[in-house]
MMTF fields as JSON, N, C-alpha, C and O atoms, coordinates in Angstrom:
{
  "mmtfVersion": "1.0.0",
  "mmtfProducer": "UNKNOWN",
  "numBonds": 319,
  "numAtoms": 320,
  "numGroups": 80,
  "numChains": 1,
  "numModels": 1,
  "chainsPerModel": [1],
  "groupsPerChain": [80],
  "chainIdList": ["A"],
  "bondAtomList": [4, 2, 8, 6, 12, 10, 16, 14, 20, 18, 24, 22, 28, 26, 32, 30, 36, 34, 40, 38, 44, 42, 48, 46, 52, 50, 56, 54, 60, 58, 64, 62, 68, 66, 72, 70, 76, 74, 80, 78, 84, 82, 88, 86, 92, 90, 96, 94, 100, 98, 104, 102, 108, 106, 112, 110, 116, 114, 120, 118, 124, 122, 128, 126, 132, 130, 136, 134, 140, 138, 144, 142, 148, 146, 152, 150, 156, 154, 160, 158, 164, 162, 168, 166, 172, 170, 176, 174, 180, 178, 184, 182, 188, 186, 192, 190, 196, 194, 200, 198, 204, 202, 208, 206, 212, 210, 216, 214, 220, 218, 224, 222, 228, 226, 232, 230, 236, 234, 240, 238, 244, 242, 248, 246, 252, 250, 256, 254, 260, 258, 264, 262, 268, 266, 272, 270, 276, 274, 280, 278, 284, 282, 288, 286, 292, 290, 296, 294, 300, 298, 304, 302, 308, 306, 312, 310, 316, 314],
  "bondOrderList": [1, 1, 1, 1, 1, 1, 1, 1, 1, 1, 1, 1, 1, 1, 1, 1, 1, 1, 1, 1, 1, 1, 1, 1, 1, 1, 1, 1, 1, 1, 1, 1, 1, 1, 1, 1, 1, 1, 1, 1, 1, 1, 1, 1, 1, 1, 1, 1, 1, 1, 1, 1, 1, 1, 1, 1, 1, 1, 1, 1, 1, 1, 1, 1, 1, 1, 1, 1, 1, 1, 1, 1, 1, 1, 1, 1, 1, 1, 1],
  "groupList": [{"groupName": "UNK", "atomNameList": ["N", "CA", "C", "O"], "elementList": ["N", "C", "C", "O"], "formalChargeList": [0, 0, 0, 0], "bondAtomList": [1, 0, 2, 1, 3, 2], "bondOrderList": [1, 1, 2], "singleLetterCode": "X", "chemCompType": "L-PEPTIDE LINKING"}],
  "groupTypeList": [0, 0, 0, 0, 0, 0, 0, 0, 0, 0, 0, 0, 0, 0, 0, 0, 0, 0, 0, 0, 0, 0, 0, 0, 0, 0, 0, 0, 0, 0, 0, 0, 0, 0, 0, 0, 0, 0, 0, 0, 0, 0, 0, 0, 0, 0, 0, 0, 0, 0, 0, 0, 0, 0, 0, 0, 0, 0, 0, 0, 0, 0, 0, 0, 0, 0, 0, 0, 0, 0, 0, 0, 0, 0, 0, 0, 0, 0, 0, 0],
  "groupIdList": [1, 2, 3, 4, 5, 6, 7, 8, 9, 10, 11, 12, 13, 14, 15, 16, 17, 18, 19, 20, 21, 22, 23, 24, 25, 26, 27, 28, 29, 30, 31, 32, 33, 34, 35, 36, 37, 38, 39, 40, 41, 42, 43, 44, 45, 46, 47, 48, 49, 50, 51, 52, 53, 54, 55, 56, 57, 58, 59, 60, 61, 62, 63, 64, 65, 66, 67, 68, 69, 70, 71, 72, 73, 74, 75, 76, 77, 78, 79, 80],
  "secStructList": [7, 6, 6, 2, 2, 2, 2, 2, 6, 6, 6, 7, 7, 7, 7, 7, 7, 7, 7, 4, 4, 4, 6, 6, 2, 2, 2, 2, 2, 2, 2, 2, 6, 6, 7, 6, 6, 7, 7, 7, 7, 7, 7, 7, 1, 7, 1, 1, 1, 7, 7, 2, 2, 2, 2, 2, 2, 2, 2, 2, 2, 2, 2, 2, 2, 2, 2, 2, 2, 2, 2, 2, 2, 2, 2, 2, 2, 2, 2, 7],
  "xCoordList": [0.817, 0.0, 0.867, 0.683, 2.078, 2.574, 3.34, 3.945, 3.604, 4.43, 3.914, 4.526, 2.599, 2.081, 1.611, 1.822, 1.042, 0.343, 1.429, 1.386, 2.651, 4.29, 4.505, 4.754, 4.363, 4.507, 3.052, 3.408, 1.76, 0.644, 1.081, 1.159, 1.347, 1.711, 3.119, 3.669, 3.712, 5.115, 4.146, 4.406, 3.506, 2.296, 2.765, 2.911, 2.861, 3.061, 2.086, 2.116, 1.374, 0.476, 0.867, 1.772, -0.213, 0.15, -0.514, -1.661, 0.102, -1.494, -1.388, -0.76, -1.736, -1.676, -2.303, -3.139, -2.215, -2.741, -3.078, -2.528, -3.708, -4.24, -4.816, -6.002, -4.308, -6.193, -7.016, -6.522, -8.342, -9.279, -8.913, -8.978, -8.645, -8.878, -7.636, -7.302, -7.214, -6.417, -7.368, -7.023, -8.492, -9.217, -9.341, -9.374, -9.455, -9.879, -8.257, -8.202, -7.137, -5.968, -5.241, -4.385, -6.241, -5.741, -6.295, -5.96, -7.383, -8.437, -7.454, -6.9, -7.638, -6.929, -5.838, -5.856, -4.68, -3.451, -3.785, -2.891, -4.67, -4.94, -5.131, -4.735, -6.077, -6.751, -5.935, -6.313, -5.061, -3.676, -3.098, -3.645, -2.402, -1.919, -2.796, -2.4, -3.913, -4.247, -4.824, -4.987, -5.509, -5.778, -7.196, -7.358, -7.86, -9.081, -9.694, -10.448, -9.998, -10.458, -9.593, -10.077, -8.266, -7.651, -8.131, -8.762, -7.87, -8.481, -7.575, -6.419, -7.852, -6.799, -7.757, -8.968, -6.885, -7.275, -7.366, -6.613, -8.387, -8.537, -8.507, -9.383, -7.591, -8.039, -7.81, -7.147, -8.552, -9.198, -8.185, -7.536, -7.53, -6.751, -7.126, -8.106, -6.185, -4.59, -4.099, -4.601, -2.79, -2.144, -1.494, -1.796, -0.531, 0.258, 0.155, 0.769, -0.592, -1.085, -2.282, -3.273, -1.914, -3.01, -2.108, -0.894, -3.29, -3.134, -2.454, -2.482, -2.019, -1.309, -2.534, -2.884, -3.452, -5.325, -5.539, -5.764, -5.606, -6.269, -5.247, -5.837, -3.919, -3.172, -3.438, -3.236, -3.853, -4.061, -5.028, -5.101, -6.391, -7.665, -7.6, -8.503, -6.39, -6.477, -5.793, -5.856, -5.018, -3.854, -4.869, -4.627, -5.987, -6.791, -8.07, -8.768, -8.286, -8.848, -8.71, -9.434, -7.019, -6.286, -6.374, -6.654, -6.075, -6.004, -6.987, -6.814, -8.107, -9.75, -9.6, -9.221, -9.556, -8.902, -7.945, -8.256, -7.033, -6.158, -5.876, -5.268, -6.319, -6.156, -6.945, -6.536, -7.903, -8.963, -7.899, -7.785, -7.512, -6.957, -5.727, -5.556, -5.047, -3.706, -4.293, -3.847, -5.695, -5.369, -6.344, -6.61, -6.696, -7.504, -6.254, -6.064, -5.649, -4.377, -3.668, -3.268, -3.358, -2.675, -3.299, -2.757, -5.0, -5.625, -5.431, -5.196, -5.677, -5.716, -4.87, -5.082, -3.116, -2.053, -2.159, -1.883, -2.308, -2.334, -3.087, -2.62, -4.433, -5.159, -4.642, -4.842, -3.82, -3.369, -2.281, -1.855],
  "yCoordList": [-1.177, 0.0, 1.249, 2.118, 1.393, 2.533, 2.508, 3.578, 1.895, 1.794, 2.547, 3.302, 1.987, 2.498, 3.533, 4.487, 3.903, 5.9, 6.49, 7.558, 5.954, 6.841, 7.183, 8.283, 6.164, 6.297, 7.051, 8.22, 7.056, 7.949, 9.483, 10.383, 9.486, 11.203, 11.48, 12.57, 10.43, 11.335, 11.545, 12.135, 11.049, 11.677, 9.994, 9.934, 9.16, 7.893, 6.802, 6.653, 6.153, 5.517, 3.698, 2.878, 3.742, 2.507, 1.573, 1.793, 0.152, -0.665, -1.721, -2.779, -1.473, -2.631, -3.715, -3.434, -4.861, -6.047, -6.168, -5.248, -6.867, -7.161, -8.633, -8.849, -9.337, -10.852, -10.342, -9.831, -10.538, -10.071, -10.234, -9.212, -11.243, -11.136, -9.708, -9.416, -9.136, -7.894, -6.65, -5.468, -7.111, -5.545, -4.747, -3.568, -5.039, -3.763, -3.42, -2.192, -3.85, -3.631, -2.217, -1.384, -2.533, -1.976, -0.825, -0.161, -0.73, 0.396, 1.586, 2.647, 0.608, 1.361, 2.148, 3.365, 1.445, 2.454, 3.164, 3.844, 3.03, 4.118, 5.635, 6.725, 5.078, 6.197, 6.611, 7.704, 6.134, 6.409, 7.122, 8.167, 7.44, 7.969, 8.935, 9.379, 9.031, 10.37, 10.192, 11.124, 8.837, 8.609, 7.578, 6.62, 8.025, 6.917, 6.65, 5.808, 6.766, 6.268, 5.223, 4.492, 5.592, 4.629, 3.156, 2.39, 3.012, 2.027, 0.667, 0.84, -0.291, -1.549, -2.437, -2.338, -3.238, -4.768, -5.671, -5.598, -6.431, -7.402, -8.968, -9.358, -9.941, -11.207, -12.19, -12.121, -12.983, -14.558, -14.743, -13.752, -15.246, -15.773, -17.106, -17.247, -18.151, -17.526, -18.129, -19.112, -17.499, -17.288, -18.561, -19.307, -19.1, -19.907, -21.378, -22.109, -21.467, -22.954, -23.198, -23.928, -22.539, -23.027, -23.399, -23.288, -23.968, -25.031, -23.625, -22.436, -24.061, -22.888, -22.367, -21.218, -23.668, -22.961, -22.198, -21.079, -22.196, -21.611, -19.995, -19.103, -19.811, -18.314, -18.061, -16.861, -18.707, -17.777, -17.29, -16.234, -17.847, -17.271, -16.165, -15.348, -16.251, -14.892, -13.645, -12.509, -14.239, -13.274, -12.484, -11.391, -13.352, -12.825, -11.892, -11.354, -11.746, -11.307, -9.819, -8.831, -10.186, -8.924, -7.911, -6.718, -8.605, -7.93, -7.128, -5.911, -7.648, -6.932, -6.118, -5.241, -5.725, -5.066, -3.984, -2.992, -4.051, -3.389, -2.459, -1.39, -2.932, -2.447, -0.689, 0.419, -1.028, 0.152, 1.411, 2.635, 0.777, 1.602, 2.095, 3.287, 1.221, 2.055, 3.275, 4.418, 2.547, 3.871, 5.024, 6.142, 4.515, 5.867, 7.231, 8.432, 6.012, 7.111, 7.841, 8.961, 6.815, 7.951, 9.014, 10.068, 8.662, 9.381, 10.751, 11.69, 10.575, 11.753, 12.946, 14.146, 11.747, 12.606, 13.006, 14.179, 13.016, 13.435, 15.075, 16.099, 14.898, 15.558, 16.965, 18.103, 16.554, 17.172, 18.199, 18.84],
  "zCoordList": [0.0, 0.0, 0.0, -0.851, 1.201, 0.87, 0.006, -0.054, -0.636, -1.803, -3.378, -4.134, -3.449, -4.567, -3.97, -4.718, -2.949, -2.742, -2.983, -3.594, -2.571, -2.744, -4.482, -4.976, -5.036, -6.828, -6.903, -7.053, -6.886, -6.941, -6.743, -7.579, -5.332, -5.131, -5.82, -5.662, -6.616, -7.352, -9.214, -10.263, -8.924, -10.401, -11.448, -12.669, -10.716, -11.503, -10.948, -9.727, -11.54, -11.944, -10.978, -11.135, -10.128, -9.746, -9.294, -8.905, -9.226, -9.225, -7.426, -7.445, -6.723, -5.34, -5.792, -6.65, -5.536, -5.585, -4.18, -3.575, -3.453, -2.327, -1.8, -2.053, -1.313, -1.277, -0.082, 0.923, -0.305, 0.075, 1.982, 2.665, 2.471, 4.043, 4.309, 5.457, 3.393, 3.876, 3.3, 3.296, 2.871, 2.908, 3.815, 3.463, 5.268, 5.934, 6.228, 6.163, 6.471, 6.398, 5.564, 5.861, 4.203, 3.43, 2.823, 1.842, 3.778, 3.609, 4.371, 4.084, 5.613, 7.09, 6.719, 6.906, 6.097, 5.813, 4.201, 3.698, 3.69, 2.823, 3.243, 2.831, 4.447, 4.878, 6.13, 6.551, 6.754, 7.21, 6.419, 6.77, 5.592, 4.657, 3.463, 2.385, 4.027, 3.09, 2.302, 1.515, 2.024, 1.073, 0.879, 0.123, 1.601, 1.636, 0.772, 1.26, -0.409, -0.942, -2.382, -3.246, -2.087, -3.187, -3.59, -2.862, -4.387, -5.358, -5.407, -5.793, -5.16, -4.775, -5.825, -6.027, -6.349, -7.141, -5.712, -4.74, -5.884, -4.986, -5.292, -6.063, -4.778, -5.469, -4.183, -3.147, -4.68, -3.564, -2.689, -3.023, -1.816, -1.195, -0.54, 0.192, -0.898, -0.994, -1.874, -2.419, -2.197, -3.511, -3.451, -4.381, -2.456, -2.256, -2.678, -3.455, -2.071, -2.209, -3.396, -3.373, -4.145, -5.366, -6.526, -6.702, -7.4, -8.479, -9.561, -9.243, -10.55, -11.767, -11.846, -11.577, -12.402, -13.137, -12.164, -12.623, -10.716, -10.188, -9.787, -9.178, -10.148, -10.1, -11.451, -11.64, -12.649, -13.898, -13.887, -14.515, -13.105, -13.012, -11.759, -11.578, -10.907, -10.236, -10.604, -10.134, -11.721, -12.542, -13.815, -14.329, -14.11, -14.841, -14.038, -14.897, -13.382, -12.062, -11.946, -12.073, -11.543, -11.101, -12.325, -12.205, -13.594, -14.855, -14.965, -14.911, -15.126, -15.13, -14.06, -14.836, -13.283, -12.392, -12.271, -11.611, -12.727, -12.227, -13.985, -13.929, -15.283, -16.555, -16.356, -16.704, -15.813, -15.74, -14.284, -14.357, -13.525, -12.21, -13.246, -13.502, -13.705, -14.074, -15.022, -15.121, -15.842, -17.395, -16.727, -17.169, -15.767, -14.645, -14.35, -14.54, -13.765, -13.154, -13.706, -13.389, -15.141, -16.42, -16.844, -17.178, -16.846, -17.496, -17.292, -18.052, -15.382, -14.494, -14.552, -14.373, -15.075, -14.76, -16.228, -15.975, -17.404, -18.317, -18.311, -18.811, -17.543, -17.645, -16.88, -17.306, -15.46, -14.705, -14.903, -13.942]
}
């Protein structure tokens, strides 16, 4: 999380991945940092112990996801 608000506020475009039992986690230090309402990709957990099929269907997940947050962010900074 602070990683990408850090690339966000330098005007660069960035995407968090997250698995869901860290949502309120990740709400929390958003909004710790200034930033409550940032926008996180969310996917199933957990990552570790799954089948390939089952990380390509979360890699595809994230994609749907996270395609729209990045060209948001460009959009913004373009606009900006």
């Amino acid at each position: 999380m602070h990683d990408g608000i850090s690339f966000e506020q330098l005007g660069k475009p960035a995407l968090v991945l997250c698995t869901t039992p860290f949502t309120p986690t990740s709400r929390a230090t958003a909004s710790t940092l200034g930033i409550a309402g940032y926008t996180v990709a969310f996917v199933e957990h957990p990552i570790g112990s799954r089948s390939l099929e089952e990380i390509q269907e979360r890699a595809e997940d994230a994609y749907r996801q996270g395609l729209p947050i990045l060209l948001g962010a460009a959009a913004a900074d373009a606009a900006g």
